[in-house]
N, C-alpha and C positions, 0 to 999 in steps of 0.2 A: 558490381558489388552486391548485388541485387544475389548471387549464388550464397551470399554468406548464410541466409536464412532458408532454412530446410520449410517445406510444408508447412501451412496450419495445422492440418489437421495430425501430423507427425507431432507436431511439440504440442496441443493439446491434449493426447495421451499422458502426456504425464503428468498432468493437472488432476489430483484426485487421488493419485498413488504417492504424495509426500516427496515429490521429484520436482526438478525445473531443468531449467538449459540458461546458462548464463552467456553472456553477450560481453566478454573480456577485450578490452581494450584502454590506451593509455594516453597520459597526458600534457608529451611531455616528458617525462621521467621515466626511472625504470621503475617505477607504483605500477601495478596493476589493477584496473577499476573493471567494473562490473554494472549491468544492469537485467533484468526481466528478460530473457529474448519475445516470452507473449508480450511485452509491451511496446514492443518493437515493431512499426510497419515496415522499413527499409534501412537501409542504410545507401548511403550516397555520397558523389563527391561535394565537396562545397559550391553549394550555389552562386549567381549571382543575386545582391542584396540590395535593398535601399535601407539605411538608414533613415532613422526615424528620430527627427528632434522632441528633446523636451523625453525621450524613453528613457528604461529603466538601465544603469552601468552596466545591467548583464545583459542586454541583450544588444547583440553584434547588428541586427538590422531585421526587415522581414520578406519572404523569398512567394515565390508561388510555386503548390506543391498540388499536384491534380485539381487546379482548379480553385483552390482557396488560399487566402493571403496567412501563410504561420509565420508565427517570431522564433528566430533562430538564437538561440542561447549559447555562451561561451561559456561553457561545464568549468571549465579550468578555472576562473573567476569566479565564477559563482560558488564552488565551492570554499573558495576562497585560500587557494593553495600557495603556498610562498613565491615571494620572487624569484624568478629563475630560470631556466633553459631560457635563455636570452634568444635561440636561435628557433623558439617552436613555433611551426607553423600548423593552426590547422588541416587534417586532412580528409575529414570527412566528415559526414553527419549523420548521428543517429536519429530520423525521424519515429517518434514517440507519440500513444495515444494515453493518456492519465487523464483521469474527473471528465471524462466526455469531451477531452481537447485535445488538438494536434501541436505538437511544437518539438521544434530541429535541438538539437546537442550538437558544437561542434567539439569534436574528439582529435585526437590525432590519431596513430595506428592504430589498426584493428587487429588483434590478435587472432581469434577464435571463439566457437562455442563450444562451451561444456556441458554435460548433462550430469548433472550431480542428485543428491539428497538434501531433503530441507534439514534433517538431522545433523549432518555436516557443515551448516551454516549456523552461524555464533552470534549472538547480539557483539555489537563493538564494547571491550570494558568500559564501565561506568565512569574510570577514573582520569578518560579523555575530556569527560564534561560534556555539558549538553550542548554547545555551540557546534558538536562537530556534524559532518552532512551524512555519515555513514548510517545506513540500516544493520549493515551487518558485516560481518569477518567471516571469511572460510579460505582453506587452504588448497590448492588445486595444483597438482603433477604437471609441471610448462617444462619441457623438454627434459624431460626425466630428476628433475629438479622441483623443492616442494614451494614454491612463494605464494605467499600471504595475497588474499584478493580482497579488494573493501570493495560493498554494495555500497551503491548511491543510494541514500533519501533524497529522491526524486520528489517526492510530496515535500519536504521541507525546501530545495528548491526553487520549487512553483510555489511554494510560498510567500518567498520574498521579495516576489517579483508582481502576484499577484494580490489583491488586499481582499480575502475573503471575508463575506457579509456573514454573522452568524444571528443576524435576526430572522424573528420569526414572524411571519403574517399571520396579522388581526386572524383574517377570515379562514385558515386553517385549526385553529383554539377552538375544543370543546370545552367550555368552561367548565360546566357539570364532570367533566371526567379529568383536567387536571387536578381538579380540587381531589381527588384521591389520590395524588400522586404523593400529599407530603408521608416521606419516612421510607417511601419505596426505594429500591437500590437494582442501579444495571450495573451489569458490567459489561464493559468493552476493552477490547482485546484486540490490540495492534501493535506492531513494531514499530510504525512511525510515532515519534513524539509530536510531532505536528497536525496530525490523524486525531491522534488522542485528545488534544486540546481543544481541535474544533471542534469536536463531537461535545466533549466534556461544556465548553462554553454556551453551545445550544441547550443540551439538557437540565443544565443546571435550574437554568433560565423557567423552567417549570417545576422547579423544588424536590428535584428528583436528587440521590447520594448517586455517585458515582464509585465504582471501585473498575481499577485499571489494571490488565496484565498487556506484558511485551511480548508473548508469543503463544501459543497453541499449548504448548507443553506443562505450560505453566501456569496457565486458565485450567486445563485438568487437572493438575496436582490438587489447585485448591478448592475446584467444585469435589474430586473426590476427597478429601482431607474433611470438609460440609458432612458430606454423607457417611463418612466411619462416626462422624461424632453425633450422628443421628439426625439432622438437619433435615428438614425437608427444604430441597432445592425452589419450590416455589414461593417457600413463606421466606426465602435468604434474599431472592432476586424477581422481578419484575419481567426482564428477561435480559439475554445478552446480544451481541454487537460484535461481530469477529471480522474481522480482513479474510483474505483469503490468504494473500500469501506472505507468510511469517518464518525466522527460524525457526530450528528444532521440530514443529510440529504445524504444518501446516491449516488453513479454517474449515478447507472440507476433511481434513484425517480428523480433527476436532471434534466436528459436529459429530462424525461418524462412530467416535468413539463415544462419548454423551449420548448416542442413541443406543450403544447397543450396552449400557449399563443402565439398567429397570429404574435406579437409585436418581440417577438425572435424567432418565429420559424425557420427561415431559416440560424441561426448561425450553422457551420457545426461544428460537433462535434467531436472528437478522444476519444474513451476511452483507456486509457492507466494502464496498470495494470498490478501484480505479478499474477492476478486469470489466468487459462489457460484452456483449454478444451473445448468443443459443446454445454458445456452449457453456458458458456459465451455467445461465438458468438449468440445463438439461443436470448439469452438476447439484447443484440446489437441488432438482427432485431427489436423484443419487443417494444424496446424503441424507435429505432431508431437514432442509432449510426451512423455518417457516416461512421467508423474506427474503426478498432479495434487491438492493437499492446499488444505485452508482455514487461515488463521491464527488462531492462534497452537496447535499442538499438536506439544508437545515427545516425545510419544512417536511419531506421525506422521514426523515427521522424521528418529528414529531408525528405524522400520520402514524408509522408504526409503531410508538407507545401509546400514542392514545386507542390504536387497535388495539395492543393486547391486552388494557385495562377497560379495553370494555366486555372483553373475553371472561375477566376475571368478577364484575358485577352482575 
C-alpha cells in the first residue's frame, strides 16, 4: 500500500504553486472523501489493536507504528455519518501527522491520488451549518465521470477527541507590552472553524479584536479593498495568522501576493500551520513569512504578538 504515495519530495513541489495532491478514498458508501496527501505518512492495512478502557467512542484502539504507541480513529464515526452499510468493514489506514501528532484513520477503500488546484477547491455551503466535519468541496474526473469530493476537517476531528488547553503561561506575559495591545486587531485566516476558534480563544485573552477569513482569496479581497480606500494596512492590523493550506488561494500564494503589492507589503505575517518540516520553513523564506509556528501552541502565538508589538514601540 506503501506504492500509493509518490515521493516527498515530488508532492512538495507543489506546495507553493496554489496545487496539492489529494488522497481520495471511501467509507462505506459511494461518498467520495479526501484528505492532504502532505499529511499523510503511509497508508496500511489494518493493524492489530488493544483497546483501551474508559477512551474516547472514536477511537477503535491503539497500534504500534515505528516504534511509538498512536490511537487509531474510526473516520466513519467520528465524522458522524448515518447508519448504514451494515456490511462495512474497515480496510485500511491512513496514518496521519497534524499539530506535531501521529494518529491512524481507519478508511475503507482507497481510490486514488489526485493533483489538483487550490482554486478548484470550494469551502462546503454555509447552509449545511457548522456541526458539519468538511473543510471543503471540489469536483474531481473518477473514471471519466465528474463526483463531488468532501475534504475532511481533520482539525475539527482531533478536536473532539482531544481537549485542547488554550491557556496561557504566567511566565511567557510581557505585561508592559500587552498593555498595548487594547484596540489592536489581527486577523487570521483559516478554513478550519476549529483552527479559528483556538487561535481566537487565546488571543482574545490579551484584549486583542480579532477579524477572521476562511481562505486566502478572501483575506486579499479585503486587505486590498483597506488599501483602495486608502488604509494604511499597519494602522488596520497588528499583524495576520494564515494556514497554509486553504481553498481557493492558498497561505504561501497569499503571502506572496501581499508582498509583491507595495500597499500591503509591510503587514507582518505568521504562517501558522499543522504542515512541519525544512520544507515548510525553506517555503516561509520563499514567500516571505515573518513567522512560522506549528499548531496548536497557545503560548507560541502569544510570543509572536508580543514580538511584533515590540517591533512597533
Amino acid at each position: 500500500m506503501s506504492g500509493v504515495l509518490a515521493s516527498v519530495d515530488q508532492r512538495t513541489k507543489l506546495v507553493g504553486e496554489n496545487r496539492l495532491e489529494l488522497l481520495m478514498f471511501q467509507l462505506g458508501t459511494r461518498h467520495t472523501f479526501a484528505i492532504n496527501v502532505f499529511k499523510v505518512k503511509e497508508v496500511t492495512g489494518v493493524p492489530t489493536m488493544n483497546q483501551m478502557p474508559g477512551s474516547h467512542q472514536n477511537l477503535n484502539g491503539v497500534t504500534i507504528y515505528r516504534g511509538h504507541t498512536i490511537p487509531i480513529i474510526d473516520l466513519r464515526q467520528a465524522i458522524k455519518m448515518r447508519a448504514g452499510a451494515a456490511t462495512y468493514k474497515p480496510e485500511n489506514v491512513i496514518i496521519t501527522e497534524y499539530n506535531r501528532s501521529v494518529q491512524g484513520f481507519l478508511i475503507g477503500n482507497v481510490m486514488s491520488i489526485v493533483n489538483t488546484s487550490w482554486q478548484d477547491i470550494q469551502p462546503p455551503p454555509k447552509s449545511i451549518g457548522k456541526a458539519n466535519y468538511l473543510t471543503a468541496i471540489t469536483q474531481i474526473n473518477i473514471e471519466g465521470k465528474k463526483e463531488i469530493v468532501e475534504i475532511i476537517d481533520v482539525e475539527k476531528v482531533l478536536a473532539d477527541i482531544i481537549e485542547y488547553d488554550t491557556s496561557i503561561s504566567e511566565n511567557i506575559l510581557d505585561r508592559d507590552v500587552v498593555s498595548q495591545f487594547s484596540g489592536r486587531k489581527v486577523l487570521i485566516v483559516d478554513d478550519s472553524g476549529t483552527a479559528r476558534k483556538q487561535m481566537r480563544d487565546v488571543l482574545e485573552q490579551l484584549g486583542l479584536k480579532i477579524i477572521e477569513c476562511t481562505n486566502g482569496g478572501e483575506a486579499l479581497a479585503l486587505l486590498k479593498d483597506w488599501a483602495d480606500l486608502g488604509k494604511n494596512i499597519t494602522d488596520e492590523l497588528l499583524l495576520m495568522f494564515t494556514d497554509a493550506e486553504m481553498p481557493e488561494m492558498d497561505g504561501y500564494r497569499l503571502t506572496a501576493e501581499i508582498r509583491d503589492d507595495s500597499r500591503l507589503s509591510s503587514l507582518f505575517i505568521a504562517l501558522n500551520t499543522s504542515l512541519s518540516g525544512s520544507f515548510n520553513e525553506a517555503m516561509v523564506r520563499k514567500v516571505g513569512c515573518d513567522r512560522l509556528i506549528s499548531k496548536f501552541q497557545p503560548d507560541m502565538l502569544v510570543d509572536v504578538v508580543q514580538q511584533r508589538m515590540r517591533e512597533l514601540l
